[in-house]
C-alpha positions as CSV (number, residue, x, y, z in Angstrom):
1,X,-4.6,-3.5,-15.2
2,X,-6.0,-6.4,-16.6
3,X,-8.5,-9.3,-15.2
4,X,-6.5,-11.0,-12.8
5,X,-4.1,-7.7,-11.3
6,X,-5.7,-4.5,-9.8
7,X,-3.7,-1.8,-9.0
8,X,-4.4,0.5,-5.9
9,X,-3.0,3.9,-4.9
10,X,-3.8,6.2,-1.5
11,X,-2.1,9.5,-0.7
12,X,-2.6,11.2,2.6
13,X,-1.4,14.7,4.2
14,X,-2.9,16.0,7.2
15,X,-2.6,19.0,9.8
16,X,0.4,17.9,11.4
17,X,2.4,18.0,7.7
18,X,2.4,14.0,7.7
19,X,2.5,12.9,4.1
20,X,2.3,9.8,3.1
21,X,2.2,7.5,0.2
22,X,0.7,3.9,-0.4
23,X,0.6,1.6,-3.3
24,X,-0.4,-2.1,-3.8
25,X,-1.2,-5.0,-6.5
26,X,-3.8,-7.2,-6.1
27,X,-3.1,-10.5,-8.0
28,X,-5.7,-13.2,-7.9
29,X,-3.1,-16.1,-8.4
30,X,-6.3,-18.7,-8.5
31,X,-9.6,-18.4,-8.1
32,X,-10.3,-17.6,-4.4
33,X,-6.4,-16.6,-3.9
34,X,-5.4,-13.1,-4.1
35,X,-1.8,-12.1,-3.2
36,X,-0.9,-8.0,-2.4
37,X,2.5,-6.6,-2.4
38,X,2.5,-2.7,-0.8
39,X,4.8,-0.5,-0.3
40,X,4.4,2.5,1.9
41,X,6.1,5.5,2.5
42,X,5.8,8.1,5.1
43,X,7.9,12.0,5.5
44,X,7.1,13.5,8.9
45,X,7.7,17.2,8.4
46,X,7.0,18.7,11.3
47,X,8.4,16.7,14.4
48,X,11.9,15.6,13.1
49,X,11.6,15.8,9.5
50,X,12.1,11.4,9.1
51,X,11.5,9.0,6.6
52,X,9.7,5.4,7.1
53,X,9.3,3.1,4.5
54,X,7.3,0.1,4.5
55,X,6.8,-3.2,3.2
56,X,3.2,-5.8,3.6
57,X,2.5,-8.6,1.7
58,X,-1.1,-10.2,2.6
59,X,-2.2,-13.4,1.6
60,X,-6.1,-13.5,1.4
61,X,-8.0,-16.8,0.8
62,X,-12.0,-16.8,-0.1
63,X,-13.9,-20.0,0.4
């Protein structure tokens, strides 16, 4: 996106019809700080056709 904010997207589906969704922005706040938002998102199709929806935030320092 630009130098300081990277964006990152995963998508998964395997043999048991588990799809899933991931997304995240890496923002290096200072030098040596970088802050990442994801969100998440799961659909079981097979077992009981649910939902999950998730949330991290990690906080990564580098010396």
């Amino acid at each position: 996106m630009n130098e300081k904010a990277t964006f990152n997207a995963e998508v998964g589906y395997d043999d048991f019809s588990n799809f899933s969704i991931a997304t995240n922005i890496a923002y290096q706040t200072v030098p040596g700080l970088t802050i990442t938002p994801e969100i998440d998102y799961l659909d079981n199709f097979d077992v009981d056709n649910s939902d999950a929806l998730g949330v991290n935030v990690r906080f990564q320092r580098t010396f």
